[in-house]
PDB file of N, CA, C and O in Angstrom:
ATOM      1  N   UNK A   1       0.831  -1.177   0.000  1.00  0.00           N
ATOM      2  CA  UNK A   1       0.000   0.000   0.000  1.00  0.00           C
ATOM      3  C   UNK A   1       0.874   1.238   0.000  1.00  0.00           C
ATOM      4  O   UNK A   1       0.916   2.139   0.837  1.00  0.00           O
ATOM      5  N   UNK A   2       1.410   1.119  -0.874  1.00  0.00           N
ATOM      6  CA  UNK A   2       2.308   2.385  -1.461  1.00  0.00           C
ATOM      7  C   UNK A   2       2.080   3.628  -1.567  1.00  0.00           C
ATOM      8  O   UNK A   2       2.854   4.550  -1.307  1.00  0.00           O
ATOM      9  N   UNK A   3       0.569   3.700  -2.112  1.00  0.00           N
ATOM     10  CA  UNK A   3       0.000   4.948  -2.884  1.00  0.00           C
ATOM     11  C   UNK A   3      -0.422   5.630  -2.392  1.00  0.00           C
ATOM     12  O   UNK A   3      -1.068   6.483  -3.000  1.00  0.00           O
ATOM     13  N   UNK A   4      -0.277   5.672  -0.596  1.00  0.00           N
ATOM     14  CA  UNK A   4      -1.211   6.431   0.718  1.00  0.00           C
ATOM     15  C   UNK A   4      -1.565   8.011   0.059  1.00  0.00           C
ATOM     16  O   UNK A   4      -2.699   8.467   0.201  1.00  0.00           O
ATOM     17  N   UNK A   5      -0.420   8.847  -0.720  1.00  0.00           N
ATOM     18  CA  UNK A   5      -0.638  10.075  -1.036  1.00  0.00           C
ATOM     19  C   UNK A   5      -1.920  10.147  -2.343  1.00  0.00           C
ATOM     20  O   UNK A   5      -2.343  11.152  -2.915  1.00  0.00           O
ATOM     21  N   UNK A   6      -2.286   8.810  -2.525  1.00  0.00           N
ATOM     22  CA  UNK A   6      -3.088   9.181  -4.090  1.00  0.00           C
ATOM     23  C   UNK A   6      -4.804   9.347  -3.350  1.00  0.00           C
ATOM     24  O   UNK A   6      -5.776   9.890  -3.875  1.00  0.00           O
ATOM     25  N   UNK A   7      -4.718   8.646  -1.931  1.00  0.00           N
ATOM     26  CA  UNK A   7      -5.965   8.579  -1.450  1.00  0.00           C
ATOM     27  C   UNK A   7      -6.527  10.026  -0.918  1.00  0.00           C
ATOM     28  O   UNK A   7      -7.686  10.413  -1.062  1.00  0.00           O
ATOM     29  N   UNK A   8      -5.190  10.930  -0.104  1.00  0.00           N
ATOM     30  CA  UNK A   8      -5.842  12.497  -0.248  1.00  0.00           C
ATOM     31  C   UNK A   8      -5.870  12.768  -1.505  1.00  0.00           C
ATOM     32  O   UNK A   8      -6.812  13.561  -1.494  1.00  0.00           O
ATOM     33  N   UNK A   9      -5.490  12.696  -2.775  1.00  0.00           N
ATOM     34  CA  UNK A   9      -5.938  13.751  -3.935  1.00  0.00           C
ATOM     35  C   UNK A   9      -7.084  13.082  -4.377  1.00  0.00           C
ATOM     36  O   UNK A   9      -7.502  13.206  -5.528  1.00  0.00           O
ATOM     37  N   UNK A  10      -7.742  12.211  -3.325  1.00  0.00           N
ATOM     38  CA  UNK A  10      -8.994  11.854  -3.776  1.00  0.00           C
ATOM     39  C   UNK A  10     -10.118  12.273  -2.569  1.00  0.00           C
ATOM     40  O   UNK A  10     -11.211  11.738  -2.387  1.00  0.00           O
ATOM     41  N   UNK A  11      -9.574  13.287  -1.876  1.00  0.00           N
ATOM     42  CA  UNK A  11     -10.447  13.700  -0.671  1.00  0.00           C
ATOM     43  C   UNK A  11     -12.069  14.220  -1.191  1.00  0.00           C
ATOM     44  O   UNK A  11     -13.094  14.248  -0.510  1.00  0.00           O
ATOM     45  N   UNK A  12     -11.942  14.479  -2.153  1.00  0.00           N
ATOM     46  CA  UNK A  12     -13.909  15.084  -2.582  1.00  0.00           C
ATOM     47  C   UNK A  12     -14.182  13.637  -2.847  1.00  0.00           C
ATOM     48  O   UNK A  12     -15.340  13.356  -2.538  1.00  0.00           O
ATOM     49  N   UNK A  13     -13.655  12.855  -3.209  1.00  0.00           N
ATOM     50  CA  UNK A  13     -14.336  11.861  -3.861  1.00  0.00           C
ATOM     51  C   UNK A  13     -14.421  10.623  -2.991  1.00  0.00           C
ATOM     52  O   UNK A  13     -13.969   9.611  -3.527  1.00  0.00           O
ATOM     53  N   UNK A  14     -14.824  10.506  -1.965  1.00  0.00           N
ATOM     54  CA  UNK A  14     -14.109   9.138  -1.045  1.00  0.00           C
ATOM     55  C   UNK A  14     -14.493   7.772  -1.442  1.00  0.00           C
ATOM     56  O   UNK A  14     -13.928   6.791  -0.958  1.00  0.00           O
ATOM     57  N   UNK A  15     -15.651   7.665  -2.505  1.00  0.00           N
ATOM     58  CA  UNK A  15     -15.527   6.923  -2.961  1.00  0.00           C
ATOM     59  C   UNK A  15     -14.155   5.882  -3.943  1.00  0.00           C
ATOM     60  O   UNK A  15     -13.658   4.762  -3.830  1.00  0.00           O
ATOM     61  N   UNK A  16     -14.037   6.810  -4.670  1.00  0.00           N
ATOM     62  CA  UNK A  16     -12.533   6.663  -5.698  1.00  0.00           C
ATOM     63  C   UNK A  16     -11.380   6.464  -4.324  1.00  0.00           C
ATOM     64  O   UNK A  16     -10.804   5.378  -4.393  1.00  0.00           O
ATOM     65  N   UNK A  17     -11.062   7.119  -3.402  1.00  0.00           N
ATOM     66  CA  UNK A  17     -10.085   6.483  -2.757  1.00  0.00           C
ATOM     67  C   UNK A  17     -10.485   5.273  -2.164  1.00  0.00           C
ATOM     68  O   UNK A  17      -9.820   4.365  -2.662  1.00  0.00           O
ATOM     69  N   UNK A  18     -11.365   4.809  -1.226  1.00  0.00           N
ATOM     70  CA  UNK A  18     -12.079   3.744  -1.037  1.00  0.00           C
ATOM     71  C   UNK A  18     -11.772   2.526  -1.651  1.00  0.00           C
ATOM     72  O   UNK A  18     -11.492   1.444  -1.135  1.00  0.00           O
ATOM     73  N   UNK A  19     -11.922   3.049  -3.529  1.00  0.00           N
ATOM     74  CA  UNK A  19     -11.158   1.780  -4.319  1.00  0.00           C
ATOM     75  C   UNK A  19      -9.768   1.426  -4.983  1.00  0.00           C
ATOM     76  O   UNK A  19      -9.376   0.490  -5.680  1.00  0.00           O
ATOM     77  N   UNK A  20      -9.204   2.546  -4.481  1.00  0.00           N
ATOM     78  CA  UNK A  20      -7.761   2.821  -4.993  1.00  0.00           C
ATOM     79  C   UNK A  20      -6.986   1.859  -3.730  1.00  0.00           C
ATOM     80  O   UNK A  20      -6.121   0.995  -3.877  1.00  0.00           O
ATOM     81  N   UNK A  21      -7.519   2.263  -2.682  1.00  0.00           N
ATOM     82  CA  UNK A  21      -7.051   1.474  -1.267  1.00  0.00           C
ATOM     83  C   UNK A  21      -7.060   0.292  -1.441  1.00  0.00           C
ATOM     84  O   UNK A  21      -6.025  -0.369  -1.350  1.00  0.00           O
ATOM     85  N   UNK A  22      -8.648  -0.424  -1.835  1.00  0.00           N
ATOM     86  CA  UNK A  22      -8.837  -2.094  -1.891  1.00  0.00           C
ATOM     87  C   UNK A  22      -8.105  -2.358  -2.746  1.00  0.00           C
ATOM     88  O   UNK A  22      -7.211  -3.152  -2.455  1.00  0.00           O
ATOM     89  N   UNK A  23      -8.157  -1.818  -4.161  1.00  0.00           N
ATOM     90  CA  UNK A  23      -6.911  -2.222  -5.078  1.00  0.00           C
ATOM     91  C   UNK A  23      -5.671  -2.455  -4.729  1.00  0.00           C
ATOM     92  O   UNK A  23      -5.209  -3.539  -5.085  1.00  0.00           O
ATOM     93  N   UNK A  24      -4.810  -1.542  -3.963  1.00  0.00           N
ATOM     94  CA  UNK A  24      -3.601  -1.409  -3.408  1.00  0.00           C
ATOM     95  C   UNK A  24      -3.749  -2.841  -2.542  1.00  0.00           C
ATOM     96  O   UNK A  24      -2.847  -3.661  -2.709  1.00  0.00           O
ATOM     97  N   UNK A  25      -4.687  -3.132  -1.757  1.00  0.00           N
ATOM     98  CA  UNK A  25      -4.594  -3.865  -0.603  1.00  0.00           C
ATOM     99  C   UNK A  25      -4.869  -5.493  -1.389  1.00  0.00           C
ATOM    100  O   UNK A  25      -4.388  -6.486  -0.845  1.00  0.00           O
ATOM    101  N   UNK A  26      -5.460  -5.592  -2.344  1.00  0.00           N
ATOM    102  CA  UNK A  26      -5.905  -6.682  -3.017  1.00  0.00           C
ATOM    103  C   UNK A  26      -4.649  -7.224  -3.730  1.00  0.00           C
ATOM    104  O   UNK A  26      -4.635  -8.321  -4.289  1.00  0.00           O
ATOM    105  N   UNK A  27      -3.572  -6.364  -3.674  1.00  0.00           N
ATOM    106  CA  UNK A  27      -2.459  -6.315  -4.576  1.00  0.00           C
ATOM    107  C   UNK A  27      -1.113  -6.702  -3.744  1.00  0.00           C
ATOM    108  O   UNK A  27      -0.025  -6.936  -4.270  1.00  0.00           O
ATOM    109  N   UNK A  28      -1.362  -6.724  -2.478  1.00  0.00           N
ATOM    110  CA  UNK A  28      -0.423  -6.742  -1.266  1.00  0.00           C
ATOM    111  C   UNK A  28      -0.763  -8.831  -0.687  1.00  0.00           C
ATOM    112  O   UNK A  28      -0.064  -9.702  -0.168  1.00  0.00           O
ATOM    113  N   UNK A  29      -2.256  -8.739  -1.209  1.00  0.00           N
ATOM    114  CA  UNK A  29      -2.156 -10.277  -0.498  1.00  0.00           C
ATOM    115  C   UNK A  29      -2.361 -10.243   0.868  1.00  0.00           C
ATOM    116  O   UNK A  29      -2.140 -11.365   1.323  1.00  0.00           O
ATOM    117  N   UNK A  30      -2.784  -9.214   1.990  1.00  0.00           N
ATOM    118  CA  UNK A  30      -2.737  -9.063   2.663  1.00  0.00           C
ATOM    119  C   UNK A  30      -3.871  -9.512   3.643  1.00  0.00           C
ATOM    120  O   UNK A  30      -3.702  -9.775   4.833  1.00  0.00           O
ATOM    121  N   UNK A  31      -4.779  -9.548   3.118  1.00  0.00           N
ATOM    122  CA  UNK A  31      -6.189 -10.068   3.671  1.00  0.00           C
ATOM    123  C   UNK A  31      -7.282 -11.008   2.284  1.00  0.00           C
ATOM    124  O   UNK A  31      -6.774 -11.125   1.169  1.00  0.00           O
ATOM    125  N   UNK A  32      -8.257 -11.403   2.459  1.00  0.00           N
ATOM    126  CA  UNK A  32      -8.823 -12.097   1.887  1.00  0.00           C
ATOM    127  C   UNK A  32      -9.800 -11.080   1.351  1.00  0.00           C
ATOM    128  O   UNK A  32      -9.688 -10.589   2.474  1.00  0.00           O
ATOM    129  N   UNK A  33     -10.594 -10.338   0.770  1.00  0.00           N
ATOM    130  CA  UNK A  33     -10.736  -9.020   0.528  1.00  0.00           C
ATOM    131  C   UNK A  33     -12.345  -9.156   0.663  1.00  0.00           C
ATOM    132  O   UNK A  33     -13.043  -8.203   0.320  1.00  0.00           O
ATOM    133  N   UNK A  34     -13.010 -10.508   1.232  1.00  0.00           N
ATOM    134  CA  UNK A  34     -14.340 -10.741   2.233  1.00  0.00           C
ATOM    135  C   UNK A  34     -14.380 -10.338   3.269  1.00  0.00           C
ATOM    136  O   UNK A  34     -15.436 -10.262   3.896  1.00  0.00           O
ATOM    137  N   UNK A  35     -12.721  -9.802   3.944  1.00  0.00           N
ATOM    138  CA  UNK A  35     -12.750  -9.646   5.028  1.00  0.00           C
ATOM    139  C   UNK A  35     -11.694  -8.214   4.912  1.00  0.00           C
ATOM    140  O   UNK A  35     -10.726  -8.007   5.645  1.00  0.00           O
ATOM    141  N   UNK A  36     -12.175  -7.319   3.791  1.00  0.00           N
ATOM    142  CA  UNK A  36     -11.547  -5.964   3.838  1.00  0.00           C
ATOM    143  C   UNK A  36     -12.065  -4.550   4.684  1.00  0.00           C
ATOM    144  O   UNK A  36     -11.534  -3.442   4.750  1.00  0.00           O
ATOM    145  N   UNK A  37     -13.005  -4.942   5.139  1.00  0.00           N
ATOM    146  CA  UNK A  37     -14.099  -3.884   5.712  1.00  0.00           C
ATOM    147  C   UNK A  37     -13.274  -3.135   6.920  1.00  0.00           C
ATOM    148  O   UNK A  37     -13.194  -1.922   7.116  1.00  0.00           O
ATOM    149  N   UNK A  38     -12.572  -4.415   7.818  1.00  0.00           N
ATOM    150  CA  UNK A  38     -12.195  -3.289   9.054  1.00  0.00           C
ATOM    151  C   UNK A  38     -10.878  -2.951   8.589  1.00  0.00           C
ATOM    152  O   UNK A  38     -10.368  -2.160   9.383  1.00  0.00           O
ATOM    153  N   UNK A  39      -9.960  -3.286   7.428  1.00  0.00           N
ATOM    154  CA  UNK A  39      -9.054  -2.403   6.867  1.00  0.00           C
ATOM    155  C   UNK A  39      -9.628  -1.168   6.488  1.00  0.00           C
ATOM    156  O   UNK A  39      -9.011  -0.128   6.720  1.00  0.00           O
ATOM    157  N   UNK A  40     -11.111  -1.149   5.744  1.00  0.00           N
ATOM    158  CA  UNK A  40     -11.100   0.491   5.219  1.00  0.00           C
ATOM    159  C   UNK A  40     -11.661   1.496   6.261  1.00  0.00           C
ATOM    160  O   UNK A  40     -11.603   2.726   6.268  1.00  0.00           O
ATOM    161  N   UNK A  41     -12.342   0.436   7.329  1.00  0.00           N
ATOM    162  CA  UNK A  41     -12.547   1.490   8.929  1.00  0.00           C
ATOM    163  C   UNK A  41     -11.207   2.315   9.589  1.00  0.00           C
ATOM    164  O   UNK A  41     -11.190   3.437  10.097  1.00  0.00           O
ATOM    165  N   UNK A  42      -9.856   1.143   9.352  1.00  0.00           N
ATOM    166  CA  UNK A  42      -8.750   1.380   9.914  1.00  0.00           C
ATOM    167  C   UNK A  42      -8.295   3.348   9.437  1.00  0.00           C
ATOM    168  O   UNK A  42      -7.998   4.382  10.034  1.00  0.00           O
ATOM    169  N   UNK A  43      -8.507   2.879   8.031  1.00  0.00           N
ATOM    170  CA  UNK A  43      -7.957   3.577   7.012  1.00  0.00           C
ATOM    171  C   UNK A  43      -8.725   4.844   6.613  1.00  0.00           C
ATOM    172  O   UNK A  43      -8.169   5.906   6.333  1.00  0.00           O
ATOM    173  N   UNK A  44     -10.163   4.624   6.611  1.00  0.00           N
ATOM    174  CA  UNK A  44     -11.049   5.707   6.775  1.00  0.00           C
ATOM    175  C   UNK A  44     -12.198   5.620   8.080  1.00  0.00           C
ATOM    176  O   UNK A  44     -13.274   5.057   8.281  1.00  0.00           O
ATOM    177  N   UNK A  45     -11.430   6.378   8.693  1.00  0.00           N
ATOM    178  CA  UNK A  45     -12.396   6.749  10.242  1.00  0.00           C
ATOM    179  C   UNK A  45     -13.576   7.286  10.011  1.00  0.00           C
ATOM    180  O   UNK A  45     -14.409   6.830  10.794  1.00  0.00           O
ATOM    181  N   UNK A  46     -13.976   8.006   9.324  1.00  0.00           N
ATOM    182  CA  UNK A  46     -15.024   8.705   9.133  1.00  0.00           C
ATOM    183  C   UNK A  46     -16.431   7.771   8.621  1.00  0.00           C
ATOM    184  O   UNK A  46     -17.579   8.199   8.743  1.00  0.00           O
ATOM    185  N   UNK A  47     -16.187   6.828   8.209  1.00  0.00           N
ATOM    186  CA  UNK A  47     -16.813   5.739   7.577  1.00  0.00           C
ATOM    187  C   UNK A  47     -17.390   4.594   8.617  1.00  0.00           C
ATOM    188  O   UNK A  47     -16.727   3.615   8.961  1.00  0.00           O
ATOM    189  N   UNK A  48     -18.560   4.839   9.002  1.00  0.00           N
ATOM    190  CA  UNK A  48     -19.437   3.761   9.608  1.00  0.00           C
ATOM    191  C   UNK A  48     -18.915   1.723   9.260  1.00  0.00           C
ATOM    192  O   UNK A  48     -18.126   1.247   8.444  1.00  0.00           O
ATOM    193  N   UNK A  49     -19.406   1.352   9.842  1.00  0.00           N
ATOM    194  CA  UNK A  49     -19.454  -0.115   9.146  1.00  0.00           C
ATOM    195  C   UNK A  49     -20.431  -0.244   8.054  1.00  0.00           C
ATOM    196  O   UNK A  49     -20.000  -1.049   7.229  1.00  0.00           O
ATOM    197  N   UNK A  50     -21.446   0.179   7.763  1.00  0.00           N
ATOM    198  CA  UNK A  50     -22.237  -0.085   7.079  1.00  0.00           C
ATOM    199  C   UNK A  50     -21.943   0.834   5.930  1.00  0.00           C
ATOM    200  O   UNK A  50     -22.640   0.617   4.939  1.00  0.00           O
ATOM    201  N   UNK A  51     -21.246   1.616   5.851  1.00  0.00           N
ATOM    202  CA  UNK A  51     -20.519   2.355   4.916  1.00  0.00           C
ATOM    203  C   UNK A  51     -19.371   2.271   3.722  1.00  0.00           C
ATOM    204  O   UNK A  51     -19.187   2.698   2.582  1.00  0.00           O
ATOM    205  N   UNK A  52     -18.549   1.230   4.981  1.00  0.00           N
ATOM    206  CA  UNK A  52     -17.711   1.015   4.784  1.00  0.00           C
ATOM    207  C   UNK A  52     -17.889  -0.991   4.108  1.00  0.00           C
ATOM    208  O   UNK A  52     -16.936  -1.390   3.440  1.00  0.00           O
ATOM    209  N   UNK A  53     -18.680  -1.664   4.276  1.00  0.00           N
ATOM    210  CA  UNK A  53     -19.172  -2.599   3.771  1.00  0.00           C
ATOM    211  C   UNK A  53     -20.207  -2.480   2.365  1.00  0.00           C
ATOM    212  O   UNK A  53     -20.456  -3.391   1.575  1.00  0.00           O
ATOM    213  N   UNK A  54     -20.548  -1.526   2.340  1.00  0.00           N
ATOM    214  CA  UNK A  54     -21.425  -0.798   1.307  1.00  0.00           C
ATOM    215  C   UNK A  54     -20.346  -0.427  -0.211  1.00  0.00           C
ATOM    216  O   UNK A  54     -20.415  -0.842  -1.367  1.00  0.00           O
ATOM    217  N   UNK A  55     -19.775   0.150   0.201  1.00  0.00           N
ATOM    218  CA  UNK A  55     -18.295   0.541  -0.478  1.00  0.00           C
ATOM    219  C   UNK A  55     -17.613  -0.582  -1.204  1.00  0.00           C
ATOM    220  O   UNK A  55     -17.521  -0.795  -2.413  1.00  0.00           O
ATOM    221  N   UNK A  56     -17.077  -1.367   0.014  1.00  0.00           N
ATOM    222  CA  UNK A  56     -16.601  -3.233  -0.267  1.00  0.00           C
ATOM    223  C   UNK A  56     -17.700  -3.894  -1.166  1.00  0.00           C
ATOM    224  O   UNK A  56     -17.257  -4.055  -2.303  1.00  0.00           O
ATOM    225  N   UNK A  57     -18.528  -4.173  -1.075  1.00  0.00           N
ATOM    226  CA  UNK A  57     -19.411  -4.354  -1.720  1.00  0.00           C
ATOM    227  C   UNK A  57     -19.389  -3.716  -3.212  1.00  0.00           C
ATOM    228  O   UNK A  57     -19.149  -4.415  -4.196  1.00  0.00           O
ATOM    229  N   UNK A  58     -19.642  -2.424  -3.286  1.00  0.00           N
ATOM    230  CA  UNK A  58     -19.783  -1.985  -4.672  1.00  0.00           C
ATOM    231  C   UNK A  58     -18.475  -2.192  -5.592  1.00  0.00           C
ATOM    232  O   UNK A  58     -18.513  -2.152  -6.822  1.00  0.00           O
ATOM    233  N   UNK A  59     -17.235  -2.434  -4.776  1.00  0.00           N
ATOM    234  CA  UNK A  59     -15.879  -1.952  -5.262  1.00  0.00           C
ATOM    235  C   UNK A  59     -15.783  -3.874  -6.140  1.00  0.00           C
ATOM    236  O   UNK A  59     -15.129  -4.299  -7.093  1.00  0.00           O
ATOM    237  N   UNK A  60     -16.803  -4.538  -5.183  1.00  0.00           N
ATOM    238  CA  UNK A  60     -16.402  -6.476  -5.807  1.00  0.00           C
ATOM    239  C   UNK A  60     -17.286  -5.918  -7.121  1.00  0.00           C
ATOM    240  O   UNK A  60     -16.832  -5.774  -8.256  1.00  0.00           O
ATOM    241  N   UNK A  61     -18.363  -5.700  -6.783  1.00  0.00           N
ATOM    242  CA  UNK A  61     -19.264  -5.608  -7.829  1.00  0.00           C
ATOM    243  C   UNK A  61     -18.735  -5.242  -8.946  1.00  0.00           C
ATOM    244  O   UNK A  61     -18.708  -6.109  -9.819  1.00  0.00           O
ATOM    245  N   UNK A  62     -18.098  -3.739  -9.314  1.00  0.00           N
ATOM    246  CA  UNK A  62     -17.604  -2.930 -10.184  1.00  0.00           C
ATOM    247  C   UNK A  62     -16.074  -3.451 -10.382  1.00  0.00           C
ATOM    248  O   UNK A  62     -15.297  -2.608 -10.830  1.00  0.00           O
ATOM    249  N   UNK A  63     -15.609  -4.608 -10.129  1.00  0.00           N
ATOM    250  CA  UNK A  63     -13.928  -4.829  -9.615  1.00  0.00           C
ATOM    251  C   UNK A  63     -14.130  -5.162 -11.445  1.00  0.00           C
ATOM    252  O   UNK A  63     -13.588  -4.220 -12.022  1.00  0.00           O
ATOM    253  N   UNK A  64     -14.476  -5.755 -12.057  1.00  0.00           N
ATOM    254  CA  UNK A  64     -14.048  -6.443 -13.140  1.00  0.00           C
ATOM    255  C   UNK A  64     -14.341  -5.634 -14.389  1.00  0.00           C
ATOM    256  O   UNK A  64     -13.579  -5.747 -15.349  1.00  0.00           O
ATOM    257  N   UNK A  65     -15.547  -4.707 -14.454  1.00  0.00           N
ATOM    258  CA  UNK A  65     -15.854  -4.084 -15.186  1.00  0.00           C
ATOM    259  C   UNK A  65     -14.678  -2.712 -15.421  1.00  0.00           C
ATOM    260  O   UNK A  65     -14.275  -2.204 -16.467  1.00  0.00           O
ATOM    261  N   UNK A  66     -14.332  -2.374 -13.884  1.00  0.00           N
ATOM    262  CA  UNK A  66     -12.939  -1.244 -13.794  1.00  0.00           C
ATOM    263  C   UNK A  66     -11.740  -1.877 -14.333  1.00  0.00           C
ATOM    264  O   UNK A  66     -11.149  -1.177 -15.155  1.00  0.00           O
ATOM    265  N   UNK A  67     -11.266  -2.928 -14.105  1.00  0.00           N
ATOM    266  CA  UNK A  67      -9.979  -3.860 -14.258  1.00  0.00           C
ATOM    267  C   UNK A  67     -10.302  -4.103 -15.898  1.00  0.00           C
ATOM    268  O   UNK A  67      -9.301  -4.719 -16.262  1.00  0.00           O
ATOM    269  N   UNK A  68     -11.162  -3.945 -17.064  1.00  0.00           N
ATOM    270  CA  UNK A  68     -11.579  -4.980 -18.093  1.00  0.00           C
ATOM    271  C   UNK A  68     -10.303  -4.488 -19.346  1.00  0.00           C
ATOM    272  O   UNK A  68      -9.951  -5.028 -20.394  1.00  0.00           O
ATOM    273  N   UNK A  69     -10.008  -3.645 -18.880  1.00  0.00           N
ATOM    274  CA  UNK A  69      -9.132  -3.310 -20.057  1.00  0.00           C
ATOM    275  C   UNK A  69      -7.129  -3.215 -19.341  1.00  0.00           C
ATOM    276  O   UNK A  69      -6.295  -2.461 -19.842  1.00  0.00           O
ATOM    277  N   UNK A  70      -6.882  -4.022 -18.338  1.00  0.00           N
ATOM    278  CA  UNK A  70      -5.718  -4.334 -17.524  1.00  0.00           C
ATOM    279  C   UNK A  70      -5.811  -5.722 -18.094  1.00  0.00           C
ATOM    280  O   UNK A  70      -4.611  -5.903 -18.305  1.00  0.00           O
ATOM    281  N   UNK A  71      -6.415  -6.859 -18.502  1.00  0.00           N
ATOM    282  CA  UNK A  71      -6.234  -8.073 -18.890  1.00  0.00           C
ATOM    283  C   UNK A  71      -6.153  -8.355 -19.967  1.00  0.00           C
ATOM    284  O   UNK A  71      -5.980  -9.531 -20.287  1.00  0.00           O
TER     285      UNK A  71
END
């Protein structure tokens, strides 16, 4: 998780950092990414659980359709 500075130039958007993070973190091997939620609590305080699972959620959903032109 290298890219900590790319997640403030995404401060209006917290969505977009949200998935820049799971990406980074999905990329590290670090957790099983079913179980990424209390990484993005860690990482964004401001973010409820249900917020922050909401997010996880949309980021699996949208993971392949964002990634479709990386393969």
């Amino acid at each position: 998780m290298s890219n900590m500075s790319n997640y403030k130039n995404h401060a209006n958007d917290p969505e977009r950092a949200v998935f820049l993070f799971l990406d980074n973190l999905r990329e590290t091997g670090l957790t099983n990414m079913f179980g990424a939620s209390p990484y993005i609590r860690k990482r964004f305080p401001d973010l409820n659980r249900y917020e922050a699972n909401r997010l996880l959620c949309k980021w699996m959903e949208t993971f392949e359709a964002r990634h479709a032109d990386a393969s």
